[in-house]
Jmol script that loads the backbone (N, CA, C; Angstrom):
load data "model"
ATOM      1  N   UNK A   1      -7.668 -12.561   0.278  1.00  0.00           N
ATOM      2  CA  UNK A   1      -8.890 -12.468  -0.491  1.00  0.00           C
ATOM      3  C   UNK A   1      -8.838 -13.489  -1.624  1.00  0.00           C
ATOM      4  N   UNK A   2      -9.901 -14.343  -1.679  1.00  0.00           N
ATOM      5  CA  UNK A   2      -9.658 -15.118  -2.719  1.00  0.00           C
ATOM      6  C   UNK A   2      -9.817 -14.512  -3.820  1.00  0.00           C
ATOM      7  N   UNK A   3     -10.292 -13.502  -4.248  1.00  0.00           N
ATOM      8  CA  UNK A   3     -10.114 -13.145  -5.719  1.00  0.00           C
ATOM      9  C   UNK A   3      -8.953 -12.596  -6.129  1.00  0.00           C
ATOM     10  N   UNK A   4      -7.789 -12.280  -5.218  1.00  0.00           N
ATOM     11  CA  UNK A   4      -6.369 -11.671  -5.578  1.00  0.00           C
ATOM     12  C   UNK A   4      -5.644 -13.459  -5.642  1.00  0.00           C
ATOM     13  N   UNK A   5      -5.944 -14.209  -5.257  1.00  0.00           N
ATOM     14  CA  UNK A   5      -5.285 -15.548  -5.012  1.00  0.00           C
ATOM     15  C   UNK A   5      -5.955 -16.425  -6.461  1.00  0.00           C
ATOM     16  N   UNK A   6      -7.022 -16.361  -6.682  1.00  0.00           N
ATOM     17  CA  UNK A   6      -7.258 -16.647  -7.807  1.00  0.00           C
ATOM     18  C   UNK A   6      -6.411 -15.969  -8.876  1.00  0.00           C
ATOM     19  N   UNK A   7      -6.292 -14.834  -8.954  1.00  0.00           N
ATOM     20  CA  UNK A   7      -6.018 -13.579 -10.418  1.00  0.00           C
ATOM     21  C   UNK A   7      -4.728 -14.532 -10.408  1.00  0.00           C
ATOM     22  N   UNK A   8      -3.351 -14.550  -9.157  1.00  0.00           N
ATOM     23  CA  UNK A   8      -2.280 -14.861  -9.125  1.00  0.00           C
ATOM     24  C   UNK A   8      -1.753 -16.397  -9.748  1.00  0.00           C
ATOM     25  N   UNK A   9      -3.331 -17.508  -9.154  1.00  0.00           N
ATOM     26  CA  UNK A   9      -2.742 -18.409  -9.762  1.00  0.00           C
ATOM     27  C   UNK A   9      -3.163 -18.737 -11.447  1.00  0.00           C
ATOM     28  N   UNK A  10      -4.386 -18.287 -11.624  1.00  0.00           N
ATOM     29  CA  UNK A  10      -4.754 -18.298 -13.175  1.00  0.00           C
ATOM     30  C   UNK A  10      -3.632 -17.174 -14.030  1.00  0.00           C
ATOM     31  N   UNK A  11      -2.462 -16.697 -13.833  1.00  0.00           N
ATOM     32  CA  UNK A  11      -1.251 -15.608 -14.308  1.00  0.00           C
ATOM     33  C   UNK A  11      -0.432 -15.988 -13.967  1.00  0.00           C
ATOM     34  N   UNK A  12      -0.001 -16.850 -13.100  1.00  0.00           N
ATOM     35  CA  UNK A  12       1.280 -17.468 -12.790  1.00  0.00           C
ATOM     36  C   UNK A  12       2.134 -17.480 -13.746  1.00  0.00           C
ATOM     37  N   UNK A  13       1.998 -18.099 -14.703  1.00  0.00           N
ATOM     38  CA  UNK A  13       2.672 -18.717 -15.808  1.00  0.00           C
ATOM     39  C   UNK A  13       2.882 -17.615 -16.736  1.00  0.00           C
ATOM     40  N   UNK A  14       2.238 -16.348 -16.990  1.00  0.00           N
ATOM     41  CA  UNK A  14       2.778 -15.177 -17.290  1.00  0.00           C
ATOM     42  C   UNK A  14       3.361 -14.351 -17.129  1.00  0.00           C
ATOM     43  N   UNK A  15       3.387 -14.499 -15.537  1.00  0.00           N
ATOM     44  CA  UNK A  15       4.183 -13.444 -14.854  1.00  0.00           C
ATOM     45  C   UNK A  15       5.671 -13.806 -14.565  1.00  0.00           C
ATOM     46  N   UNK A  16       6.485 -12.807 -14.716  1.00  0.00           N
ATOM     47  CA  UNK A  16       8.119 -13.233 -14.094  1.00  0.00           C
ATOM     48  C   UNK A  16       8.157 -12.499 -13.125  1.00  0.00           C
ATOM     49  N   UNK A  17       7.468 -13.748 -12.051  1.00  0.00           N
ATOM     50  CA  UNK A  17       7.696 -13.453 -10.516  1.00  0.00           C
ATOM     51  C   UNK A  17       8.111 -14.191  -9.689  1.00  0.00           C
ATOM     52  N   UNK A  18       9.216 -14.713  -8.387  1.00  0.00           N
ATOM     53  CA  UNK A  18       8.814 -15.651  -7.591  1.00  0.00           C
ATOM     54  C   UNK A  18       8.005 -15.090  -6.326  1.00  0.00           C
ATOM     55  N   UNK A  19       7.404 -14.199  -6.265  1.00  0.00           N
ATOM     56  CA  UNK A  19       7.259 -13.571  -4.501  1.00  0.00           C
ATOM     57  C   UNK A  19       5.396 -13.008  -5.370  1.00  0.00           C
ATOM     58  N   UNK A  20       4.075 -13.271  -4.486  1.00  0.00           N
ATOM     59  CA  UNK A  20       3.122 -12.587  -4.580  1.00  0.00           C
ATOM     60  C   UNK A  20       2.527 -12.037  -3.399  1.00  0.00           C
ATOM     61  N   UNK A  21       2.279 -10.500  -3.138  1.00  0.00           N
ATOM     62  CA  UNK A  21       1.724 -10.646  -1.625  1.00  0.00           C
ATOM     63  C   UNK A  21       0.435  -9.985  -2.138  1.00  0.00           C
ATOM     64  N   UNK A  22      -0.354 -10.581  -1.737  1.00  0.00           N
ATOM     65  CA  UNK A  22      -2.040 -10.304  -1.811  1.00  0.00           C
ATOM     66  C   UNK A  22      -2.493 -10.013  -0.825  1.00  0.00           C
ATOM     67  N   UNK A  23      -2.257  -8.720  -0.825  1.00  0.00           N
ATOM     68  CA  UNK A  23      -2.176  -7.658   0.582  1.00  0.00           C
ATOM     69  C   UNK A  23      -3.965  -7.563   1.054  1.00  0.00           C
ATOM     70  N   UNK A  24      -4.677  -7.321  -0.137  1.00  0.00           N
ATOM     71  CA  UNK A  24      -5.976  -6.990   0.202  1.00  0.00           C
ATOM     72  C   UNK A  24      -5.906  -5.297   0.516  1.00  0.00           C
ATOM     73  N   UNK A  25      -6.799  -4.903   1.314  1.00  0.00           N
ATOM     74  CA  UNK A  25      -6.797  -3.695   1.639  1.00  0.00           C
ATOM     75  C   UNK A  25      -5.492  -2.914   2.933  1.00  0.00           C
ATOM     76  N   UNK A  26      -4.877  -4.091   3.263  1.00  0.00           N
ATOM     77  CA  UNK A  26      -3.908  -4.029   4.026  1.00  0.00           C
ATOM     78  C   UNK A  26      -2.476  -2.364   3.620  1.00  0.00           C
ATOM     79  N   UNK A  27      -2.303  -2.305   2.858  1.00  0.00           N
ATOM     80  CA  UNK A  27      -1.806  -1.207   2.414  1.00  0.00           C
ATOM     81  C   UNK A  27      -2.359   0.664   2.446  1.00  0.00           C
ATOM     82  N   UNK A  28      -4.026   0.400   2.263  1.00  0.00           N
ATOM     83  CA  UNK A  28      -5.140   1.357   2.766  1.00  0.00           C
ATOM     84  C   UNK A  28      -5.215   1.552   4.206  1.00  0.00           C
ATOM     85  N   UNK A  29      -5.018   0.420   5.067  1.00  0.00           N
ATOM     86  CA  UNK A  29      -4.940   0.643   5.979  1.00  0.00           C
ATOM     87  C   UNK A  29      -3.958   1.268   6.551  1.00  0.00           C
ATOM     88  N   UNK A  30      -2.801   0.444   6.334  1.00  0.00           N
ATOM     89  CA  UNK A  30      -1.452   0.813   6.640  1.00  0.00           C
ATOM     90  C   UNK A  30      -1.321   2.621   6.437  1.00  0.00           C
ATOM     91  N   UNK A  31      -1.572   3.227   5.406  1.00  0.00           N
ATOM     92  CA  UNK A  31      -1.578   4.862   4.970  1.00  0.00           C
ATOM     93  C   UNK A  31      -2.587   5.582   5.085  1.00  0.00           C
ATOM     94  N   UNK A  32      -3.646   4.882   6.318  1.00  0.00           N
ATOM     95  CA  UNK A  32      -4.992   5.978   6.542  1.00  0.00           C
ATOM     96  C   UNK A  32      -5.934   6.347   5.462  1.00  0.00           C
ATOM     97  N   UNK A  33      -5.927   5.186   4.182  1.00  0.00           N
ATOM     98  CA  UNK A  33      -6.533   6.062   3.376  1.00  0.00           C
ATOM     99  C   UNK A  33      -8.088   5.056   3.445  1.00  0.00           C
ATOM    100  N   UNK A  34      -8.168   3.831   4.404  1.00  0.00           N
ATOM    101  CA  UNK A  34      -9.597   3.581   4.802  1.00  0.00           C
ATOM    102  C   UNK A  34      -9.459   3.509   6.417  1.00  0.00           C
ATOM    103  N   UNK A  35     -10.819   3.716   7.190  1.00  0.00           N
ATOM    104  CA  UNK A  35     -10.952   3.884   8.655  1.00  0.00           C
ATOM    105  C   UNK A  35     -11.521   2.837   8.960  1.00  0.00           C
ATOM    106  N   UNK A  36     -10.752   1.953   9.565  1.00  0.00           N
ATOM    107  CA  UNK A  36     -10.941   0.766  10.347  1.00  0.00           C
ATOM    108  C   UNK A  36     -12.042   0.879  11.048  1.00  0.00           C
ATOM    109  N   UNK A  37     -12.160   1.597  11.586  1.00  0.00           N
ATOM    110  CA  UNK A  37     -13.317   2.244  13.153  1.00  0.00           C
ATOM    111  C   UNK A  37     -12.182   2.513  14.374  1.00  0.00           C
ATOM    112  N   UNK A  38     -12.877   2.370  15.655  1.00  0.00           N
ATOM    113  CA  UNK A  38     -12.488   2.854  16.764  1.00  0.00           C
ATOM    114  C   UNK A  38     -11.426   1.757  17.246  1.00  0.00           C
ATOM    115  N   UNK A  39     -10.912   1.309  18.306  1.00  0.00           N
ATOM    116  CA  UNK A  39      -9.849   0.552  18.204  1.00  0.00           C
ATOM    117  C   UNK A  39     -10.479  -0.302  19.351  1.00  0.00           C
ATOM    118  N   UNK A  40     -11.399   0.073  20.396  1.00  0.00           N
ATOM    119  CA  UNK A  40     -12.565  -1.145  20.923  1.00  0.00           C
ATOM    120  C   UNK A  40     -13.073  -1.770  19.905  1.00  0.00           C
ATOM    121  N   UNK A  41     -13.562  -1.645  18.882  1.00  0.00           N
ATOM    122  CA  UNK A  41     -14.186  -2.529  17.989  1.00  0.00           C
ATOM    123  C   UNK A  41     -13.370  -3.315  17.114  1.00  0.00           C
ATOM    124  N   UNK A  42     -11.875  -2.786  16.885  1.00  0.00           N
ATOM    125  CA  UNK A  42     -11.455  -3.047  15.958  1.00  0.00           C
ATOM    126  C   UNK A  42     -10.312  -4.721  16.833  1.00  0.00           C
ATOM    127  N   UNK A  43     -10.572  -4.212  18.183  1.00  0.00           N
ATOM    128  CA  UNK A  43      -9.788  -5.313  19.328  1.00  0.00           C
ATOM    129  C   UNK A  43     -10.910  -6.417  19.804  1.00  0.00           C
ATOM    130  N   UNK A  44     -12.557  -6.158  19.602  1.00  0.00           N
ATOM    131  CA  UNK A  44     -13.270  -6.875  19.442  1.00  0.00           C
ATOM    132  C   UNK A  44     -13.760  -7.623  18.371  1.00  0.00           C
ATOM    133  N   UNK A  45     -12.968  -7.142  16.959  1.00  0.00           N
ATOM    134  CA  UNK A  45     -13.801  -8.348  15.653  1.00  0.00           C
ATOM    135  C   UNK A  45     -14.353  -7.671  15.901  1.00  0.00           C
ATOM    136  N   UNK A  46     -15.143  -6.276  15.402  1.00  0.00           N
ATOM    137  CA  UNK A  46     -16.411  -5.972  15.255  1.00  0.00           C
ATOM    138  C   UNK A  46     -15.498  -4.851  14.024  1.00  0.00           C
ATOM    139  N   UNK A  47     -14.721  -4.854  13.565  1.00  0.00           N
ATOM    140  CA  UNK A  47     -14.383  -3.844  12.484  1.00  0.00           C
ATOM    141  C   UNK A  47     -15.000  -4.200  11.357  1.00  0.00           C
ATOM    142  N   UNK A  48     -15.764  -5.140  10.996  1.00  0.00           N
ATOM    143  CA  UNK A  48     -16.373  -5.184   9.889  1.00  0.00           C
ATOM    144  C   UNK A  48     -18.014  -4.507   9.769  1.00  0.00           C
ATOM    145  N   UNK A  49     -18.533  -4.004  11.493  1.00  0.00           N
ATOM    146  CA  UNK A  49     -19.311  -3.187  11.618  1.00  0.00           C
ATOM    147  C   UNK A  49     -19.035  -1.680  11.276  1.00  0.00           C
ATOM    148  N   UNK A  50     -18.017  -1.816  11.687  1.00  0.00           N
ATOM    149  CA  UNK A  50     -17.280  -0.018  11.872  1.00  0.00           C
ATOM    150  C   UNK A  50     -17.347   0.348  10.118  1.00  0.00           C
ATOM    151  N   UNK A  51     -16.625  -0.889   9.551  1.00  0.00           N
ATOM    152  CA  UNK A  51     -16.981  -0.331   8.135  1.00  0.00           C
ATOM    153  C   UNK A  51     -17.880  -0.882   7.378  1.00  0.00           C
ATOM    154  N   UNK A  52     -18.869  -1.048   7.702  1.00  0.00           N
ATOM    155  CA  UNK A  52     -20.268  -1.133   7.071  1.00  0.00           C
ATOM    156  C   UNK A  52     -20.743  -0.012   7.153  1.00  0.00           C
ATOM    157  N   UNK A  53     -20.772   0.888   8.728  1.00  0.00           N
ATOM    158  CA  UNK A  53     -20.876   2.342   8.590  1.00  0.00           C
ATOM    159  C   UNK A  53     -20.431   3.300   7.574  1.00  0.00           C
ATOM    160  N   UNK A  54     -19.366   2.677   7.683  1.00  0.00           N
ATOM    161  CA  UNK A  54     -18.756   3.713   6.409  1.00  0.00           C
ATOM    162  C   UNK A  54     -18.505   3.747   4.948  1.00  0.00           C
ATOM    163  N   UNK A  55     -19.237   2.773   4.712  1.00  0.00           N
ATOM    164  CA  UNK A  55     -18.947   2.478   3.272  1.00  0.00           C
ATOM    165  C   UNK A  55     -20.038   0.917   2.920  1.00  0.00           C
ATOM    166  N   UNK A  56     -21.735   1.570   3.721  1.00  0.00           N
ATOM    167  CA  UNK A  56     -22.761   0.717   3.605  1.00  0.00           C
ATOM    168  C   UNK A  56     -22.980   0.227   2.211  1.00  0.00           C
ATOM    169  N   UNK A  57     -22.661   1.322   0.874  1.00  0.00           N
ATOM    170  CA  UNK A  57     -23.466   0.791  -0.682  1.00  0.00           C
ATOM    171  C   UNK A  57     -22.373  -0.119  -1.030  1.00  0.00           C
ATOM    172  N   UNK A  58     -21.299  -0.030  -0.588  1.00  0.00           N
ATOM    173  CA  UNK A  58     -19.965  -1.014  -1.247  1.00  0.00           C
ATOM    174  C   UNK A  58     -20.271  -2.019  -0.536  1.00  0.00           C
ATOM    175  N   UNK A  59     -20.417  -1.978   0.788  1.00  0.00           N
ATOM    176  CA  UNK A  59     -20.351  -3.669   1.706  1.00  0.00           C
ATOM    177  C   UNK A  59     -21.316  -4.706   1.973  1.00  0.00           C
ATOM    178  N   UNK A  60     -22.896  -3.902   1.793  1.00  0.00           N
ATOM    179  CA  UNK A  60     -23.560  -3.945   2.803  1.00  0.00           C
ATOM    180  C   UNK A  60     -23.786  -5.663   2.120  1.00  0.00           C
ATOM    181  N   UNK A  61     -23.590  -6.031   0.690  1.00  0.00           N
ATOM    182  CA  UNK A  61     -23.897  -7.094   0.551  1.00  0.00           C
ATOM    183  C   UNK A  61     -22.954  -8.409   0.831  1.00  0.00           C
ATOM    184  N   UNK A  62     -21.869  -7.670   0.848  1.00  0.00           N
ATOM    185  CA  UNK A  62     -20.593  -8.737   1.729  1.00  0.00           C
ATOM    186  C   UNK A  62     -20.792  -8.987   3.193  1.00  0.00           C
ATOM    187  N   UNK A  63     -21.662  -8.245   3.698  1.00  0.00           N
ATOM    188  CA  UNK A  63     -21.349  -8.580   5.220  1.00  0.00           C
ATOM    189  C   UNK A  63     -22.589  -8.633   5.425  1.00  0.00           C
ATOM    190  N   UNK A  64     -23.840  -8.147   5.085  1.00  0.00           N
ATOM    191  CA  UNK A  64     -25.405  -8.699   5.499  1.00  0.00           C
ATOM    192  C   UNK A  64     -25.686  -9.956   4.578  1.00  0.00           C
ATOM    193  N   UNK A  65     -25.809  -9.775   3.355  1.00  0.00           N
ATOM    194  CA  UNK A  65     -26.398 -11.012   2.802  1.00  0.00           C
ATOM    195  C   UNK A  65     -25.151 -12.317   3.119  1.00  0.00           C
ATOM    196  N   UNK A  66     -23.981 -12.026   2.692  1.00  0.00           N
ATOM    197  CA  UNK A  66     -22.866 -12.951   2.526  1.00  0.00           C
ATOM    198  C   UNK A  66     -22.400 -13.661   3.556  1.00  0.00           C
ATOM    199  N   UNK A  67     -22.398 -12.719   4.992  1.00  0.00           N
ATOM    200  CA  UNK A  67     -22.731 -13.413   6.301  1.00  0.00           C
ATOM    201  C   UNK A  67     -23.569 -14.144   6.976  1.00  0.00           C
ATOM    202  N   UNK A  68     -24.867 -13.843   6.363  1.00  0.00           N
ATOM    203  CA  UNK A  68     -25.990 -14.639   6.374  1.00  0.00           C
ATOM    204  C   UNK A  68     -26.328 -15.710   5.839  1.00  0.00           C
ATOM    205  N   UNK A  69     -25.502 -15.869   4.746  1.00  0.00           N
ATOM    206  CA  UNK A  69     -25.581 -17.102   3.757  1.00  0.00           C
ATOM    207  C   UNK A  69     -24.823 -18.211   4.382  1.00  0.00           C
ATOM    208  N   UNK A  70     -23.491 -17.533   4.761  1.00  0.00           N
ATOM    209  CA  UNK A  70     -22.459 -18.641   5.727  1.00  0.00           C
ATOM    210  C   UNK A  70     -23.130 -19.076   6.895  1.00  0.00           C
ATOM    211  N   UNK A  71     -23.700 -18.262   7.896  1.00  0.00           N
ATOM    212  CA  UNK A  71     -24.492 -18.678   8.835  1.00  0.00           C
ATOM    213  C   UNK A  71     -25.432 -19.925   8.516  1.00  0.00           C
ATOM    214  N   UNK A  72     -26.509 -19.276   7.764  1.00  0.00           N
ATOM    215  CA  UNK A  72     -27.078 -20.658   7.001  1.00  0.00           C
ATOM    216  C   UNK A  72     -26.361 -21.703   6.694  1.00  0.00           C
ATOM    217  N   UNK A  73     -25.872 -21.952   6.166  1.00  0.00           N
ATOM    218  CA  UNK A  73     -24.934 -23.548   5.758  1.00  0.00           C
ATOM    219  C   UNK A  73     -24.102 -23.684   6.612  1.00  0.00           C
ATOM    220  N   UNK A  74     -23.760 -23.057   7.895  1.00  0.00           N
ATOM    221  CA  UNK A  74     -23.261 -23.714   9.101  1.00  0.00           C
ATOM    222  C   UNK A  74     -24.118 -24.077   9.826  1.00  0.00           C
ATOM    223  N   UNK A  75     -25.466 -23.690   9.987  1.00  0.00           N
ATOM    224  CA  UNK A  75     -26.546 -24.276  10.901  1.00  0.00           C
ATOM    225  C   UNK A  75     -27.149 -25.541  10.200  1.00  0.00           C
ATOM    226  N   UNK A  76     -27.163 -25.579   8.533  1.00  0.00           N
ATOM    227  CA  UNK A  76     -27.857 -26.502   7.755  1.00  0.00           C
ATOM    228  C   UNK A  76     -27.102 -27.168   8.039  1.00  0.00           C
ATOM    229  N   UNK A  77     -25.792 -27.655   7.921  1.00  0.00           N
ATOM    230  CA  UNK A  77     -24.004 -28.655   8.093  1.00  0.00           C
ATOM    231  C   UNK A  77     -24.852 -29.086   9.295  1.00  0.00           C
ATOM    232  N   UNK A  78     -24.911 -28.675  10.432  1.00  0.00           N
ATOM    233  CA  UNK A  78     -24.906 -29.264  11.761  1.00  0.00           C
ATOM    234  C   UNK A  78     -25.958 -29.833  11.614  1.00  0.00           C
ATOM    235  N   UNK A  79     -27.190 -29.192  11.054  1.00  0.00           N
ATOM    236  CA  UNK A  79     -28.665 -30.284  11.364  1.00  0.00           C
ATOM    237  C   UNK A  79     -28.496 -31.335  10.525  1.00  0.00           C
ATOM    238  N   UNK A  80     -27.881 -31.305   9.658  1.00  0.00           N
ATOM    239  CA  UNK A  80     -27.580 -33.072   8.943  1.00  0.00           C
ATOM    240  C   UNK A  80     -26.645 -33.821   9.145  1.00  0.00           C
ATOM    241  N   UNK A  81     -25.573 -33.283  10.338  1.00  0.00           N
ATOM    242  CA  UNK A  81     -24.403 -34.241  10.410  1.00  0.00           C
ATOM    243  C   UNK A  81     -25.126 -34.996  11.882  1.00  0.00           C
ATOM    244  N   UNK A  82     -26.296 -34.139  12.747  1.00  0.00           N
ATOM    245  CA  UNK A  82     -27.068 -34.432  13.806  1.00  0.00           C
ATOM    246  C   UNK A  82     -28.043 -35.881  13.446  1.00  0.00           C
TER     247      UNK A  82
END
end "model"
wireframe off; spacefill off
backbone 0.3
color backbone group
């Protein structure tokens, strides 16, 4: 996630660390305490549907608007490099 990779390198120089792991939600997962979805979806790339279901007011703008935005400037990229 770039905002854990940002925090790490703007603190670098404060912290007495050599090792950072910027797990993300990877640890939630790991202990069941968020639901991926079903494990067809989750073996298809579609787990970011599964949890839009479940947690629509937190995501819905990371993965509808924010996906949509990338889409856009990958279709805009191609019609001007055309």
């Amino acid at each position: 996630m770039p905002l854990q990779e940002r925090w790490i390198a703007d603190n670098l120089d404060q912290l007495d660390a050599r090792v950072f792991l910027p797990l993300g939600a990877c640890l939630d997962f790991y202990t069941g305490n968020i639901y991926r979805g079903p494990r067809w979806m989750t073996d298809r790339g579609l787990e970011w549907l599964s949890r839009l279901f479940t947690e629509p007011q937190r995501l819905w703008n990371r993965y509808l608007v924010g996906n949509t935005v990338f889409l856009v400037r990958i279709l805009v990229a191609r019609l001007r490099s055309n």
